[in-house]
matplotlib code that plots the C-alpha trace (Angstrom):
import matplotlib.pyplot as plt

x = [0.8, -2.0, -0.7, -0.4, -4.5, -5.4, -4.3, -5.5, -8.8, -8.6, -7.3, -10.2, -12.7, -11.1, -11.4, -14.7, -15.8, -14.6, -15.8, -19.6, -20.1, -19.9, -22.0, -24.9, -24.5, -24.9, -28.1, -29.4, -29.0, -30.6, -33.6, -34.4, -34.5, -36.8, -39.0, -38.9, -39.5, -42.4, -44.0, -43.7, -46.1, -48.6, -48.4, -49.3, -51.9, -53.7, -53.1, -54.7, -57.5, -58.4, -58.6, -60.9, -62.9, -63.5, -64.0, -67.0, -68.5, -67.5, -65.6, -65.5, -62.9, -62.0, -62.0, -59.4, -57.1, -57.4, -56.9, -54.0, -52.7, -52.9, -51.1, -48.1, -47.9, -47.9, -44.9, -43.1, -43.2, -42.4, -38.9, -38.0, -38.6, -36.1, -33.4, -33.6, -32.8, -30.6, -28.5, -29.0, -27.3, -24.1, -24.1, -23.9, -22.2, -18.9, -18.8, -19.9, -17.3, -14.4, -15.5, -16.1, -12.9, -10.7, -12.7, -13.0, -9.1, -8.7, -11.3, -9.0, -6.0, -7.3, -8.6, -5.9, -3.1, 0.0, 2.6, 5.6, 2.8, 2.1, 5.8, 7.3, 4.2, 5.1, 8.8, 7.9, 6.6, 9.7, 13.5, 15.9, 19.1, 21.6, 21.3, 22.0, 18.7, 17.0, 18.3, 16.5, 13.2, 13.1, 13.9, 11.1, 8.8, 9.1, 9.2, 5.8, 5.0, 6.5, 4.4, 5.0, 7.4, 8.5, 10.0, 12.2, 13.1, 14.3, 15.7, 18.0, 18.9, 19.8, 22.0, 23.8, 24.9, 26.2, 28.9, 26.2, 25.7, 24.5, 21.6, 20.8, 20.5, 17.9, 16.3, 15.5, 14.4, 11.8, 10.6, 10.6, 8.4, 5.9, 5.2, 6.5, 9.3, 9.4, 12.7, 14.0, 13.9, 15.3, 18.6, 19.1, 18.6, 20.9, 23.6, 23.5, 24.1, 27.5, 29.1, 28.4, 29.8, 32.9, 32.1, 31.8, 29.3, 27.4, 25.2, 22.2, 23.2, 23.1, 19.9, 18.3, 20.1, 18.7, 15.2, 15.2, 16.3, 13.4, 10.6, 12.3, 15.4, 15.6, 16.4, 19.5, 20.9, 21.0, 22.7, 25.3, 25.7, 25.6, 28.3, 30.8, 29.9, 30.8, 34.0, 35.3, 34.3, 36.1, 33.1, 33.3, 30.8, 28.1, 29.4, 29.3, 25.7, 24.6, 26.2, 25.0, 22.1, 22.7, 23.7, 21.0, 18.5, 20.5, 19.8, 22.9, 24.0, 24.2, 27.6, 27.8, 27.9, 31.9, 32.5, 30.4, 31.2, 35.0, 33.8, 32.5, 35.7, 37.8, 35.3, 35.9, 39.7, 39.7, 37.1, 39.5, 42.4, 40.9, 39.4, 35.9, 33.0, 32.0, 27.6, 26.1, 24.4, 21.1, 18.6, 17.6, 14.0, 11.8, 11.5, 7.8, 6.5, 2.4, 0.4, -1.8, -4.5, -5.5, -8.4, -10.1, -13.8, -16.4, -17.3, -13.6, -12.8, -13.4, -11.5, -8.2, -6.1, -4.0, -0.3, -0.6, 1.4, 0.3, 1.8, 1.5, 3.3, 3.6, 4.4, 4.4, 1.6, 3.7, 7.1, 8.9, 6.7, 8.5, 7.5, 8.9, 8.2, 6.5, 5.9, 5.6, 2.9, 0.5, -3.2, -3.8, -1.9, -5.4, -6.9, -3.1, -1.8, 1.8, 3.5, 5.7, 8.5, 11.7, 13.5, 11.0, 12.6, 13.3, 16.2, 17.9, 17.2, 13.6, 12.0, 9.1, 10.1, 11.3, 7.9, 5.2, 2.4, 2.0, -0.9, -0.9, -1.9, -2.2, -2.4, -2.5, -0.6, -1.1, 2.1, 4.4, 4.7, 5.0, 4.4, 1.1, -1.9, -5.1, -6.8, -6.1, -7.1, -5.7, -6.0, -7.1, -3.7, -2.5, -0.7, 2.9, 3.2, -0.8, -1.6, -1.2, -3.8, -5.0, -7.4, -7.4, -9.8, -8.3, -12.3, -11.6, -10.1, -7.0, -7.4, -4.2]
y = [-20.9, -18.5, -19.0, -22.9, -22.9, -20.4, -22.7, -26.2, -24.9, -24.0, -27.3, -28.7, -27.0, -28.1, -31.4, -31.3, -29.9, -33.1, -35.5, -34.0, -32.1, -35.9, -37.3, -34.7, -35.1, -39.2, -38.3, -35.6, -38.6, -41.2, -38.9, -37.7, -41.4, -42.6, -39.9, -41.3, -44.3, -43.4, -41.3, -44.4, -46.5, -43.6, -43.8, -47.5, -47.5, -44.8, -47.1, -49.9, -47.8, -46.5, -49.9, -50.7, -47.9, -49.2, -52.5, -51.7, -49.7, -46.3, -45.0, -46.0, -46.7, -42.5, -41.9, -44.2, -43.6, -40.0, -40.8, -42.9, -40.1, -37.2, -39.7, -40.1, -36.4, -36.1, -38.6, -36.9, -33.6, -34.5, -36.2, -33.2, -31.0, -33.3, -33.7, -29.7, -29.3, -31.4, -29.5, -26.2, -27.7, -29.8, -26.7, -23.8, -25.7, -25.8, -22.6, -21.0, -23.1, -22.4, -17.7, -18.9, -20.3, -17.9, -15.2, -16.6, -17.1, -13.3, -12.4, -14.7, -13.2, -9.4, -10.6, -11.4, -10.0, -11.3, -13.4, -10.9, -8.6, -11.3, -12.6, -8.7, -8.8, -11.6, -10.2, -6.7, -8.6, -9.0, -6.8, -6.8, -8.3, -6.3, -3.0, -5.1, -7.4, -4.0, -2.1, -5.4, -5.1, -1.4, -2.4, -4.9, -2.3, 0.5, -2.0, -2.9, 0.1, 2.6, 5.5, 5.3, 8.5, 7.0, 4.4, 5.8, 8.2, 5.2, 3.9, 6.8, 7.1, 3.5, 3.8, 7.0, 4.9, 2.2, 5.1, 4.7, 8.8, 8.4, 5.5, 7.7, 10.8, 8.6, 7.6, 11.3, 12.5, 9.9, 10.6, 14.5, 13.1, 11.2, 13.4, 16.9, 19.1, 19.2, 20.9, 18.0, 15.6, 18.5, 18.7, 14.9, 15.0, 18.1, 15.9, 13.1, 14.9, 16.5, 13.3, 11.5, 14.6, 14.2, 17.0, 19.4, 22.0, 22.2, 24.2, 21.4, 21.2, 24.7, 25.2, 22.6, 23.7, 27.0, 25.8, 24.2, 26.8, 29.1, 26.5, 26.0, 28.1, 25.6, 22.7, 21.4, 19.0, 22.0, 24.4, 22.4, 21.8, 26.0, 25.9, 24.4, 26.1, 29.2, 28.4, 27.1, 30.4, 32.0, 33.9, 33.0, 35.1, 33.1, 30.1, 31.2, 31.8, 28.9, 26.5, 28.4, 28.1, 24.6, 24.2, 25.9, 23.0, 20.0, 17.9, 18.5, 15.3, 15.3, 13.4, 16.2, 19.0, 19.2, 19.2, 22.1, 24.0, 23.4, 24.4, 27.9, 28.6, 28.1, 30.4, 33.0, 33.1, 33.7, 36.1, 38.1, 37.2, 39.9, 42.2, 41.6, 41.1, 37.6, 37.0, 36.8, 33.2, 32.9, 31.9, 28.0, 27.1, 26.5, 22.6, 21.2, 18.8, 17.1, 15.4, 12.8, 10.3, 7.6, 5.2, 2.9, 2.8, 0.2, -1.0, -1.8, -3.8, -7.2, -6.4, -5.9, -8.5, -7.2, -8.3, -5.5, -2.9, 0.6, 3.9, 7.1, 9.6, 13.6, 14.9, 18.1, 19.7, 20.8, 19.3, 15.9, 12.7, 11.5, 11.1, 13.9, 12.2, 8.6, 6.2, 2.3, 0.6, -2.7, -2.7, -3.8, -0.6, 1.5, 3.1, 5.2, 8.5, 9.3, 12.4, 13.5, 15.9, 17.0, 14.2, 11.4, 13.4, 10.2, 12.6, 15.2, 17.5, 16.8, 18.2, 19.1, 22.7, 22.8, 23.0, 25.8, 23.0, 19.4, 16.6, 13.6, 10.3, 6.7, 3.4, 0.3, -2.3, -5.8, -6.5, -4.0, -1.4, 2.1, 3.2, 1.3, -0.1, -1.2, 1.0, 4.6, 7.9, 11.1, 15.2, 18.2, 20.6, 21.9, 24.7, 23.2, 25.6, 25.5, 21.7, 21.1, 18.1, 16.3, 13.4, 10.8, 7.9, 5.3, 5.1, 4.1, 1.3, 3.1, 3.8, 1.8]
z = [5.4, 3.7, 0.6, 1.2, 2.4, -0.4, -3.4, -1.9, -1.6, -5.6, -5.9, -4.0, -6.4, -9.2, -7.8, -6.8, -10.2, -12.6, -10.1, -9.8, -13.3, -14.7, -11.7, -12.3, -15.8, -15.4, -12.8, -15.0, -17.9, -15.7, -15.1, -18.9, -19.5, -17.1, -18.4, -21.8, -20.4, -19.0, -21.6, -24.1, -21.1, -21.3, -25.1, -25.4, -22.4, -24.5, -27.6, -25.5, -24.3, -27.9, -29.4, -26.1, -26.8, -30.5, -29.4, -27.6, -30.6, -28.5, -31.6, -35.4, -37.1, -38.3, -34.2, -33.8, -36.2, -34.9, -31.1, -32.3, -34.2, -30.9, -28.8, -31.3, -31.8, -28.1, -27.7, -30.0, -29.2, -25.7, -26.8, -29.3, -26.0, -24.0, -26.8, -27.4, -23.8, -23.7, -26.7, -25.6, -22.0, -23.9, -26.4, -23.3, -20.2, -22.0, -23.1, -19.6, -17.6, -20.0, -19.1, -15.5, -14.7, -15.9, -14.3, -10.7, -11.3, -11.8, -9.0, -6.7, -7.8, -7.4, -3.9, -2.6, -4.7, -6.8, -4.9, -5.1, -2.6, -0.8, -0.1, 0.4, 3.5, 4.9, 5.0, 6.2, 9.5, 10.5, 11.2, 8.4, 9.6, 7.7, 5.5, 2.7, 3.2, 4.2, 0.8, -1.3, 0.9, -0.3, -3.9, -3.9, -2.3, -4.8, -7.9, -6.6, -5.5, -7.4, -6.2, -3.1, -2.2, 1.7, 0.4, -2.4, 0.5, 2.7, -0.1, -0.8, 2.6, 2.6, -1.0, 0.7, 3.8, 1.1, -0.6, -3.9, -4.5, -7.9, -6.9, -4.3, -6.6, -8.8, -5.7, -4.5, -8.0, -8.0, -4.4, -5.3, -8.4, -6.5, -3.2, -4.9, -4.8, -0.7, 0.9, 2.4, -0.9, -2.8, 0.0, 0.0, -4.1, -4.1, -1.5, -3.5, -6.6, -4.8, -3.8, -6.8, -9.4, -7.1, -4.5, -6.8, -6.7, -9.5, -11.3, -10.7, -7.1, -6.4, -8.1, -5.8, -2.8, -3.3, -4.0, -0.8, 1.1, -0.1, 0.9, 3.9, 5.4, 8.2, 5.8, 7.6, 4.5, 2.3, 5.3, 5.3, 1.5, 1.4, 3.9, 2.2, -1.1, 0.5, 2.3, -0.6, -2.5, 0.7, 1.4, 5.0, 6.7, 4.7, 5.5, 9.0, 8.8, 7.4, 9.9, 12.8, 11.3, 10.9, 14.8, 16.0, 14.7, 15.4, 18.8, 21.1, 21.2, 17.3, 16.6, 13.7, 15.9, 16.6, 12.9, 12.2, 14.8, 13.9, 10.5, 12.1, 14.1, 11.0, 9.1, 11.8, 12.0, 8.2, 8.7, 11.8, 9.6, 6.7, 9.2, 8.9, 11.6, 11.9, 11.8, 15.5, 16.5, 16.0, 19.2, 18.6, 18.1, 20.9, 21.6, 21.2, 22.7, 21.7, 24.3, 21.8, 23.0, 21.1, 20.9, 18.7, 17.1, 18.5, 15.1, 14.2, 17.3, 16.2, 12.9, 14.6, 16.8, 19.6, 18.4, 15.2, 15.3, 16.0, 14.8, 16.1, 14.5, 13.6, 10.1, 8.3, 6.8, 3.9, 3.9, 3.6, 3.8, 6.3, 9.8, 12.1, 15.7, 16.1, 18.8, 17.9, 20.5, 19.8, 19.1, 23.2, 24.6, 23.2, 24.4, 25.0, 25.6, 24.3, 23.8, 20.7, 20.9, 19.3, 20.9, 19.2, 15.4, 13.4, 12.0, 13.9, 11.0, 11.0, 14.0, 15.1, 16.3, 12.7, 11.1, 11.4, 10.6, 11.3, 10.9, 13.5, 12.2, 13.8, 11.9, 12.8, 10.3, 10.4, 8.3, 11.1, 8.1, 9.3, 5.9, 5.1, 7.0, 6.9, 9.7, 10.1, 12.3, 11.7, 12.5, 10.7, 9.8, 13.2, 14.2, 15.6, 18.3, 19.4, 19.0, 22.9, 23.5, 20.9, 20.5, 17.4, 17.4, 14.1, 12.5, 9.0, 6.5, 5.1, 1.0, -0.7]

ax = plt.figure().add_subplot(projection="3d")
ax.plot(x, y, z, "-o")
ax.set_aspect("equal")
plt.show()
């Protein structure tokens, strides 16, 4: 519908500029010769009242041809004034509508953007009905916005629940590109690279498994990648390690939790089976849990309607883009208070017990976009285990 209004109003301008440009044209026309008109009247009444004049012996003969002469140069030089404007006007008015138009075309089209944006907002507003729909909604998103590291993530994610590893792997790459080389793009990358070269352990994959794991040695993709590299090597006490590791960050009713811990048992018997002392467990990770409040500015309050979306939402400091707990409420619920946890993790993998530093951010997105907005608050770098009680008022247009 905004699209429909935005083009008939150009239309209507358009309209409205051939049907009165040739009006004030004909008025403008109408007027310069009704001036003439008049000029040519003054001319002769001073004619008439010159030959008066010399009539009644008020002026010889030299006077009058002089008087006669003034009036004519007069007349004259007021039609050479009227037909100069009126060339330096059909000369200019051409040229100035023909930079005009194009350039309040652009100014429109920068306004209010190119219609592939506005189409893929309009479609954001509402749930994909099947991955497929969701995987082109992604595909549109990072062809227009190609920069924007979130959505290659999704994307990826999205590819690797499709059986596409080597999409995925491109996917990943670009998103480690964009937002940097953060543990968790570099275990997807590193997972996608091992399903697509046909399980194989490679020397790429274990190079990014390994990077990972420095930045982060709670990175649970690249745990488990680690795990199997070393039980296939049959060096079993380091597989041990790395998925009880692995269990100790995963929620415990992770669906992937039997396999693993299968994984360890079989790790062990082989371990037992040569003699050797199997690793002990590691303690789990305290769970966190933020109290956040949230409220809005004063000044923004008549710029926001109460049907948009608001996001509230924890991420790390120094890690993947990605949200790590989030709460989805409407503009009307502020001023709220939620709290965030481990058992908010978008991922089980991604917690927030898992990260040493967080940020808290709220937006509110007219579109229902978690990833972009148009009004945002958010906090200074907080310590995960200290944050406690927090406060964000959303004060400020969010920078595209």
């Amino acid at each position: 519908m905004t699209v429909f209004w935005l083009a008939a109003g150009v239309l209507l301008l358009a309209a409205l500029a051939v049907v009165l440009i040739p009006l004030l044209r004909g008025r403008r026309a109408q007027a310069e010769e009704d001036r003439t008109a008049l000029n040519v009247a003054l001319y002769q009444e001073r004619i008439a009242e010159l030959e008066a004049q010399h009539a009644a012996g008020a002026l010889d003969a030299a006077q009058l041809d002089a008087g006669r002469s003034e009036a004519a140069r007069e007349l004259l030089a007021d039609a050479e004034q009227a037909e100069g404007a009126r060339r330096v006007l059909g000369r200019w008015l051409p040229l100035v509508m023909a930079l005009l138009v194009p350039l309040a075309g652009l100014g429109l089209y920068l306004h209010w953007g190119a219609s592939d944006a506005l189409k893929l907002r309009g479609e954001l507003a509402t749930a994909p009905q099947n991955i497929e729909e969701m995987t082109a909604r992604l595909e549109e998103t990072v062809r227009l916005q190609p920069d924007q590291a979130e959505a290659w993530y999704f994307l990826g994610r999205t590819y690797m629940a499709q059986q596409r590893p080597q999409d995925a792997a491109k996917a990943f790459a670009r998103a480690a590109e964009v937002a940097g080389r953060q543990p968790e793009l570099l275990g997807q990358w590193a997972q996608a690279l091992y399903f697509a070269e046909g399980q194989k352990f490679t020397a790429q994959v274990r190079s990014l498994s390994e990077e990972a794991l420095k930045l982060d040695p709670e990175e649970v993709t690249t745990l488990g990648l680690l795990g199997i590299a070393a039980f296939e090597e049959q060096r079993y006490a380091d597989a041990m390690g790395y998925w009880q590791r692995l269990v100790a960050v995963l929620e415990p009713t992770d669906p992937s939790r039997e396999a693993i811990q299968g994984g360890i048992e079989r790790a062990r018997e082989q371990l037992a089976a040569r003699g050797e002392q199997a690793p002990e467990t590691p303690a789990a990770a305290a769970a966190v849990e933020l109290k956040v409040k949230v409220s809005l500015a004063p000044q923004l309050a008549d710029k926001v309607q109460p049907d948009d979306s608001l996001f509230i939402f924890a991420r790390a400091a120094a890690g993947p883009p990605m949200p790590l707990a989030a709460k989805r409420l409407k503009v009307s619920d502020l001023p709220v208070e939620v709290s965030l946890s481990d058992s908010d993790a978008m991922m089980p993998q991604l917690k927030l017990s898992n990260f040493a530093e967080i940020q808290l951010v709220a937006r509110i997105s007219r579109a229902g976009s978690p990833m972009a907005g148009e009004w945002i608050g958010q906090s200074a770098v907080l310590k995960t285990a200290e944050a406690g009680e927090q406060v964000l008022v959303i004060d400020r247009a969010e920078q595209p």
